[in-house]
N, C-alpha and C positions, 0 to 999 in steps of 0.2 A: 212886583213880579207875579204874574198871574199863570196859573197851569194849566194842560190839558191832560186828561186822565187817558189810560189808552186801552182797551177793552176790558173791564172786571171780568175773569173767566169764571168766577165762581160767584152768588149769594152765599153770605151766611145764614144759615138756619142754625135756630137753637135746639139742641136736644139733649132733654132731660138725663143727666148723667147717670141716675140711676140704674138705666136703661140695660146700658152698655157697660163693658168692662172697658177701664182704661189702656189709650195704647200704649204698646212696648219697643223696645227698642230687643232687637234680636240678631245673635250673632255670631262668631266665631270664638268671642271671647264669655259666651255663657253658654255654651253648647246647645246653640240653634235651639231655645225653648221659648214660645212664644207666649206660654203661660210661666212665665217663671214671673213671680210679683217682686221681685227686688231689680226689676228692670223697664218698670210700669212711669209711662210719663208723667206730670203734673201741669194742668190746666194753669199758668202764673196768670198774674191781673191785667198783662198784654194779649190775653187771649192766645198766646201759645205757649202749648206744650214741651215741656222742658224736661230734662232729665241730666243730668251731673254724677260720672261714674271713675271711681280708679282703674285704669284699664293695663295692664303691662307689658310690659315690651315686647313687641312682633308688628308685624304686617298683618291687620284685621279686615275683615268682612262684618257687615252688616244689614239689615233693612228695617224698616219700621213697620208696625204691626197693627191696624184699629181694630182694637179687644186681641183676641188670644186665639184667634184661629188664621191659618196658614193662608186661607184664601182671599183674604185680606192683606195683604203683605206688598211694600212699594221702596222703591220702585221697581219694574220689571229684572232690571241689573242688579247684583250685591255693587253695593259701595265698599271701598278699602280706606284703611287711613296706614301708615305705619308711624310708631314710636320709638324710638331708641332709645326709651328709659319710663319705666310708670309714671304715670300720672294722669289726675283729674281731665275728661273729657266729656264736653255738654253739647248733649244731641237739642235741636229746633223741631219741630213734627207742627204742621198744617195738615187738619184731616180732612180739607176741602169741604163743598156745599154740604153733603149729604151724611151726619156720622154714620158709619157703621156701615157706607156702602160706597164697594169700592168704586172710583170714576174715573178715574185718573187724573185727579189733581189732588192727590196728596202728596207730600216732599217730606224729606227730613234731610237737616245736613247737621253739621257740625260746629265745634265752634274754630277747627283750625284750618278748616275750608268756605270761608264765608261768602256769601251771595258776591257774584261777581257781573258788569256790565260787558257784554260780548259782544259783538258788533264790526262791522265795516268801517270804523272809524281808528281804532286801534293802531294801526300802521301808520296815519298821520299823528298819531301823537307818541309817534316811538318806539311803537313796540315792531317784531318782528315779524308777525302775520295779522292778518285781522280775521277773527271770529274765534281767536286763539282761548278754547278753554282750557287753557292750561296755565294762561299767564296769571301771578299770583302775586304781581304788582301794581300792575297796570294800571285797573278801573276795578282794585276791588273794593266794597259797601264796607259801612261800617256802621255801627247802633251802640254808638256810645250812652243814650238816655236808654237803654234796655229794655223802650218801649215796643221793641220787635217790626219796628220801621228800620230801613236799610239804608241807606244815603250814598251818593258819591255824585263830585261836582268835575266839571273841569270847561275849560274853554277850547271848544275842537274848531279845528281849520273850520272856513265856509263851507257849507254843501249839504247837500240831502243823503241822511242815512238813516241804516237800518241796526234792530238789536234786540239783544235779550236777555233777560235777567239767567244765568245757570247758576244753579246750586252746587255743589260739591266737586265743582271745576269738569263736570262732565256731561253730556249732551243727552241723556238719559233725565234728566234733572235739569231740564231747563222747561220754563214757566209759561211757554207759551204752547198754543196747538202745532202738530207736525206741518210743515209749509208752510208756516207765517211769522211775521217777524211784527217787530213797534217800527213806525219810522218816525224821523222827527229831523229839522231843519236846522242848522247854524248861519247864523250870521258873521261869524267867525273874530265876533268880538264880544259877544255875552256869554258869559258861565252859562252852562247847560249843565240844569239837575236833574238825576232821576233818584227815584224814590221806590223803596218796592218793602208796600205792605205783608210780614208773611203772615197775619191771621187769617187772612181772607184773600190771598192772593193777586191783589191788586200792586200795578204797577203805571206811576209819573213819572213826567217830565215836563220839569219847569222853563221855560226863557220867555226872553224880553223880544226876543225877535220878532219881525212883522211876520205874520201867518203868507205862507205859501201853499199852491196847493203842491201834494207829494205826487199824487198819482190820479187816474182816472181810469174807473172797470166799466165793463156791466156784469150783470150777478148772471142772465138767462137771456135768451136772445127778444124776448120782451122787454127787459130793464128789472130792475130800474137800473141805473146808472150813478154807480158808488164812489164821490169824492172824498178822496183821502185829504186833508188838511195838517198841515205841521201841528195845529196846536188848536186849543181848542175854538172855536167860531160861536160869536153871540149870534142867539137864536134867531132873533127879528129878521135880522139881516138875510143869515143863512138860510130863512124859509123865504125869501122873497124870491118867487121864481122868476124876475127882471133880473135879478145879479149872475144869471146863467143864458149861456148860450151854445149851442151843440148843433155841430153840423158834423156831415160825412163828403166823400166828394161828388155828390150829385142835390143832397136835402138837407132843406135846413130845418131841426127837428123846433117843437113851440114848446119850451117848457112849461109842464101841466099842474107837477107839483113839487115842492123841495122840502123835506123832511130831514131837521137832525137827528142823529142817531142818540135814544134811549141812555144806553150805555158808555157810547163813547162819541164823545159831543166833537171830536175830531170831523166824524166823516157827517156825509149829508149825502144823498138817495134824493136822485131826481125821476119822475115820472116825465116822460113826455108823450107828441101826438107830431107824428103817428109813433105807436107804439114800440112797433117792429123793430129791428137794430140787426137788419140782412148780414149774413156770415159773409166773410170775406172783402167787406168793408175797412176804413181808415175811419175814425171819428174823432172829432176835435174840439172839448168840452175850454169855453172861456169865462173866466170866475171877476166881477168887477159887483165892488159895492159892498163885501164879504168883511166883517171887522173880527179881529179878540174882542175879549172880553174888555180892555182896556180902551176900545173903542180903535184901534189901530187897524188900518183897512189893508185888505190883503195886497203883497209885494205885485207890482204892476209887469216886474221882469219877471216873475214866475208863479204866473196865476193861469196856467193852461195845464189840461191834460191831454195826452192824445193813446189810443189804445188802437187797435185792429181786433176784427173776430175769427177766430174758424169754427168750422161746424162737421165735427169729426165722429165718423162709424166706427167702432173699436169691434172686431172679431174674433173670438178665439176659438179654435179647432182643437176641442179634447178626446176626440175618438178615441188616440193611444191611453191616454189617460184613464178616460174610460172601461177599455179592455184590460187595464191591469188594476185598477183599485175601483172600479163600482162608477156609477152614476153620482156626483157629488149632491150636497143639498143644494148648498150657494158657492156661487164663483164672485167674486170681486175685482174692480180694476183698481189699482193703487199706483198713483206719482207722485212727480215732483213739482209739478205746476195744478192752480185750483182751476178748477174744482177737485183734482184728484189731490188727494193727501195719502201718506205712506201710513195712517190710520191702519192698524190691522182687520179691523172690518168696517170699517169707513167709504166712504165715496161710493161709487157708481154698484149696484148689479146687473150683471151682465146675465140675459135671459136665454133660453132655446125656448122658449113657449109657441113660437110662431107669431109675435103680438109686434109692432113694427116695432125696431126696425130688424126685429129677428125675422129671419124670412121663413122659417118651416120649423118645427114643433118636432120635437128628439131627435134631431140632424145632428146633434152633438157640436155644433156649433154656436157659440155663447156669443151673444150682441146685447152692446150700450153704445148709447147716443152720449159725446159732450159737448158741450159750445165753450170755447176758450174765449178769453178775454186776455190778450197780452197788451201792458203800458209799456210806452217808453217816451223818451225823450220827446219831446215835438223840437226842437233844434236840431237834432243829430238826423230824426228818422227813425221810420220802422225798419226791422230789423227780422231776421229769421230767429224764431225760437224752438229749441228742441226739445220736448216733451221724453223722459226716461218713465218709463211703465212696467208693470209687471201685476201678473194675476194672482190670487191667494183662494184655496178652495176651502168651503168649509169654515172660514176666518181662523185656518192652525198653518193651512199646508202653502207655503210661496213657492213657485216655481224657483228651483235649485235654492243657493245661498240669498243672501240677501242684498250682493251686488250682481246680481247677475240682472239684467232687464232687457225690454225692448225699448226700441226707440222713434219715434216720428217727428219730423220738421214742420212745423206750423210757420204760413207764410203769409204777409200782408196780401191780400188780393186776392186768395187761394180760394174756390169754392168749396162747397161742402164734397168730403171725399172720406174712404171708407179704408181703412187699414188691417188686414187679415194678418194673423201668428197663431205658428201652433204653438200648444203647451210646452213651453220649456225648447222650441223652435226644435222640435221633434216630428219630424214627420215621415211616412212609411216610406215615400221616396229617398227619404236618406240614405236608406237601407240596401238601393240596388244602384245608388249613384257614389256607394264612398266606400273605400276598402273596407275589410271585414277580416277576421281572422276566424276559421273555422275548424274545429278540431271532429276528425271522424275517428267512429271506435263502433267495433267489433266484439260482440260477446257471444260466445258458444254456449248450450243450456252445458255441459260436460268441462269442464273447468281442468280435466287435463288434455283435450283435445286440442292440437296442433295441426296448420295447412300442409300438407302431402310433402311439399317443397321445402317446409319451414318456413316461407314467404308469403305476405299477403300483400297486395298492392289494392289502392284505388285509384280507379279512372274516372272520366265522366267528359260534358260536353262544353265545359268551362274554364278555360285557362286560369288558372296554371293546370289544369286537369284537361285530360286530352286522350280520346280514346284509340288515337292510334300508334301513340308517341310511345317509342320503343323504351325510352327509362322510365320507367313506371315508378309512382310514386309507392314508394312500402310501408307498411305500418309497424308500427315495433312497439314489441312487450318487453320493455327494457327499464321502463323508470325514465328514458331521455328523449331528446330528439319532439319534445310533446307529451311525449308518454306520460301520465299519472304515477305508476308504478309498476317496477319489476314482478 
């Protein structure tokens, strides 16, 4: 049984312990002290940090600490666990590539919430949703040799899926980048293993299966041109750029050169000529000759990729924004589909420089250029995908909540086209196209002065205001009716 490893998100570096104060575990049940040393982890000879505490009974919060200051501290969420009676509880802590600086890939879980496999698969093997981080029987890991390797096996239907290792049953703590997943293929008769190392955050998956390809991008509208594979591809093969062919529907592209990827010996990166890879294109990448490691040559029923491109203007109009909080530093665009990722200062900056494809310099108008790259099926067809978006100033401030977005339909065939929003779809015309409630008030410098009549009306030239209209609207210093106060 031979593996493909599926991106290491992190190197280990070693650094000198001395250095640094060891990390802690901090929490609800040690009164949020992040120097308190009777809560300090221990390096084990698995290369993770461990810690082993009597904790008693309630509903707890937590997070993990590297060394003894606050800004240091992961995940972004408190974690909870609850107990209905004391007892022993052993926290996990990966402090990712870099000690002592935060990245985001350091985890910590527990030991009554273990590493669990999440995924699109789930529902075929029983359970009741798929991507369910909540199920706590399913597909969860287990590290019985206590060597802080993960395990879980099982035999899933046939088909191509997606997944991710989560820590402590919640999506906050799961192990991969935001908008990406592992894929990996079934034959729907070989056990399928994954493995997920936590000193260094690496995660496998093992079968016997004949290598498919999963998917086909491009990264830019130059290329290259990114073959996702089920599993891993010996190199020989994979670099020979005969076992590839790529057309669109007018060119047949000449592949130039085929590179496995470094890291994850899954995909392979094709260069071709001509270069270019025009937006709004179908392209259709064919894989023959591609073996495992075991010399098994790639499945003949699904060795193709097919993708389409767009080539979309993103504009945002912050005048209002503008006029009430300042000229921001940086504006961001953040989704659901890559290149955008929901990164909180990640993906694209959107400029007002005037520099293309921003058209004028302090218009208050913010522009980014992206080139999408959508896979799908080459059986089924291209399909319309919908793109959710939304802007972040500053990398603190997202337009409203965090479900709130825009939206745009990316379409096989579609040319390059340009999409304009205002901030938080705020705009001054709203303002004389949609009701309003307005309140008028009256103040005399004489505060026991009263109108002749006792009555004050306002008029004007705006319905419901109306300057000839015999019931006049009155104002009252009464506390009601609108009023503030008697």
């Amino acid at each position: 049984m031979k593996l493909f490893v599926a991106t290491a998100l992190v190197a280990l570096f070693v650094v000198p312990t001395a250095t640094l104060a060891a990390p802690s575990i901090v929490g609800s049940f040690q009164e949020w002290d992040p120097a308190d040393p009777n809560y300090e982890l221990v390096l084990a000879p698995n290369g993770v940090h461990e810690l082993t505490k009597t904790v008693d009974a309630a509903t707890h919060e937590y997070k993990g600490v590297d060394g003894d200051d606050w800004p240091l501290s992961f995940p972004s969420a408190n974690q909870t666990f609850t107990l209905d009676s004391s007892q022993d509880v052993t926290w996990y802590v990966n402090l990712g590539a870099t000690v002592g600086l935060k990245e985001g890939d350091e985890y910590v879980f527990h030991h009554m919430n273990p590493p669990i496999v999440c995924g699109d698969f789930m529902v075929a093997l029983g359970g009741p949703l798929d991507w369910d981080e909540t199920n706590e029987t399913l597909t969860v890991m287990e590290d019985p040799e206590d060597d802080g390797i993960w395990d879980w096996a099982s035999v899933i239907p046939a088909g191509s899926y997606s997944f991710k290792i989560v820590l402590n049953n919640n999506w906050s703590q799961d192990t991969y980048p935001p908008s990406q997943d592992y894929n990996f293929d079934s034959d729907g008769l070989t056990e399928v293993s994954f493995r997920y190392h936590m000193q260094n955050n690496l995660t496998e998956v093992f079968s016997e299966a004949a290598p498919t390809v999963v998917s086909a991008t491009t990264e830019s509208s130059v290329g290259p041109i990114k073959i996702v594979f089920s599993k891993t591809v010996e190199i020989t093969s994979a670099q020979t750029t005969g076992n590839y062919d790529v057309e669109d529907t007018g060119t047949t592209y000449t592949v130039t050169t085929a590179v496995r990827d470094l890291d994850d010996p899954r995909i392979v990166r094709l260069t071709t000529a001509p270069a270019a890879l025009p937006a709004g294109e179908t392209y259709t990448v064919t894989v023959t000759g591609v073996t495992d490691l075991d010399g098994q040559p790639v499945d003949l029923d699904a060795n193709t990729g097919c993708f389409y491109t767009n080539d979309v203007t993103f504009e945002v109009k912050m005048h209002l924004y503008i006029q009430e909080s300042g000229v921001p530093a940086t504006v961001h665009i953040q989704g659901d589909t890559p290149p955008l990722t929901w990164g909180q200062c990640e993906g694209s900056q959107a400029m007002d420089d005037g520099v293309p494809p921003d058209s004028a310099v302090n218009d208050s108008t913010y522009t980014t250029r992206e080139y999408f790259s959508i896979p799908f099926d080459c059986d089924v067809g291209a399909e319309d995908h919908t793109v959710k978006y939304k802007y972040i100033v500053d990398c603190t401030t997202w337009e409203g909540d965090f479900d709130f977005g825009h939206y745009t339909t990316l379409s096989p065939g579609q040319p390059p086209y340009t999409v304009n929003v205002w901030w938080e779809d705020r705009a001054p015309g709203d303002f004389t196209t949609c009701p309003v409630g307005v309140r008028f008030q009256v103040t005399h410098p004489d505060s026991t002065w009263a109108p002749p009549d006792d009555t004050l009306a306002v008029r004007g030239s705006e319905i419901p205001l109306d300057w000839e209209d015999p019931d006049e609207i009155l104002l009252n210093d009464d506390g009601l009716l609108g009023d503030l106060e008697a």
